[in-house]
C-alpha positions as CSV (number, residue, x, y, z in Angstrom):
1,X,-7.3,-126.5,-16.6
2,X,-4.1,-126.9,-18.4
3,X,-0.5,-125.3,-17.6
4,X,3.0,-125.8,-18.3
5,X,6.3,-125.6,-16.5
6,X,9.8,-126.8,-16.6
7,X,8.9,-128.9,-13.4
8,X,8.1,-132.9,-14.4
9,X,5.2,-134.1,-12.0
10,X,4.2,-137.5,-12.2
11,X,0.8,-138.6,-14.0
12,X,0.0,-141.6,-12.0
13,X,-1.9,-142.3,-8.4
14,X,-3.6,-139.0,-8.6
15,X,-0.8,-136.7,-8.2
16,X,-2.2,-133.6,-5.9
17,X,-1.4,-130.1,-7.0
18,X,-2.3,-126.8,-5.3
19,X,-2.1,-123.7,-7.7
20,X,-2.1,-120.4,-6.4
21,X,-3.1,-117.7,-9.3
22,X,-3.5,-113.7,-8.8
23,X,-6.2,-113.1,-10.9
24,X,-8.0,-109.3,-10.4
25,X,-5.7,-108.6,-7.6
26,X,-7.0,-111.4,-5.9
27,X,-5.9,-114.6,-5.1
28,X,-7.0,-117.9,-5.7
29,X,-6.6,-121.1,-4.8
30,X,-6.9,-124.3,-7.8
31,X,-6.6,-128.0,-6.3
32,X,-6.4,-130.5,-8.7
33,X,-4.6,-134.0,-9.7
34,X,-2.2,-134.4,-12.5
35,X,-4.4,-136.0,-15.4
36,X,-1.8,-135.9,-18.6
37,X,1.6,-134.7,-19.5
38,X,3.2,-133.8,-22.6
39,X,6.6,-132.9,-23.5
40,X,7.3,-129.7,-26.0
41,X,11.2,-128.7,-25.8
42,X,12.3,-127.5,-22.4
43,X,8.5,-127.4,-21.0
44,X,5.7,-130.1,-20.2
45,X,2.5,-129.1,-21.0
46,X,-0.2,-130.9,-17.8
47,X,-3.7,-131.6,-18.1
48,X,-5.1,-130.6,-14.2
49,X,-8.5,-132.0,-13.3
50,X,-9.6,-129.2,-11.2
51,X,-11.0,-131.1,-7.9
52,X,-11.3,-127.7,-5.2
53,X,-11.3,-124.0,-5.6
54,X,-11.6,-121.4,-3.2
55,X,-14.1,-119.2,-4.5
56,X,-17.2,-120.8,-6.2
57,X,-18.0,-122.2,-9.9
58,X,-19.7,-118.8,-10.6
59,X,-17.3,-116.4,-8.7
60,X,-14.7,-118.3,-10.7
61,X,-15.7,-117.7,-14.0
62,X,-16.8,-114.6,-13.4
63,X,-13.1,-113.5,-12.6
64,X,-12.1,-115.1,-15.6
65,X,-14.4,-113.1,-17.6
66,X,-13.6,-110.1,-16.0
67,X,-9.6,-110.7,-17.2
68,X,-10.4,-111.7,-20.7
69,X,-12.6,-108.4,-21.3
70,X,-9.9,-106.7,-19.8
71,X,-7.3,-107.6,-22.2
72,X,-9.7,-106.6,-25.0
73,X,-11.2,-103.5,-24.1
74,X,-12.7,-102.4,-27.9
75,X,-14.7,-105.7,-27.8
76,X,-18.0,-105.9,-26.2
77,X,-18.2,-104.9,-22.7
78,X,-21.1,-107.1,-21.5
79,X,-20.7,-110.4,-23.1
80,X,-17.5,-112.4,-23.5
81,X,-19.5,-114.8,-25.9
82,X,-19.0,-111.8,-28.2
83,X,-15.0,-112.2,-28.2
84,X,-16.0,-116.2,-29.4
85,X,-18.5,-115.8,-32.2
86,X,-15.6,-114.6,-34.9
């Protein structure tokens, strides 16, 4: 997973983050360590190595296909593939 922020975390010793998102009105929880940083102006850009969740794989990406077709509502409503193939 990737994010970025204005906050500088170190990338060493396995820096532990805990991520809450709202994603579908619900909430989740995303533990992970720090893996890379990069700089870009005012932000860093972080590499997070997704170690814990609180929903499973499946439940998880299920959400996030849920959002994605959400945000394109004339595209394809059963197959997010279909968003990916042009």
């Amino acid at each position: 997973m990737e994010f970025s922020t204005t906050l500088l975390f170190p990338v060493q010793n396995g820096y532990r983050l805990t991520l809450t998102l709202m994603l579908n009105r619900r909430m989740h929880l995303i533990t992970g360590t720090v893996g890379s940083r990069a700089k870009s102006g005012n932000l860093y850009h972080y590499e997070l190595n997704i170690t814990g969740r609180s929903v499973s794989r499946l439940e998880w990406i299920r959400e996030l296909n849920d959002w994605l077709l959400s945000g394109q509502p004339a595209r394809h409503p059963y197959k997010v593939h279909y968003i990916y193939r042009k």
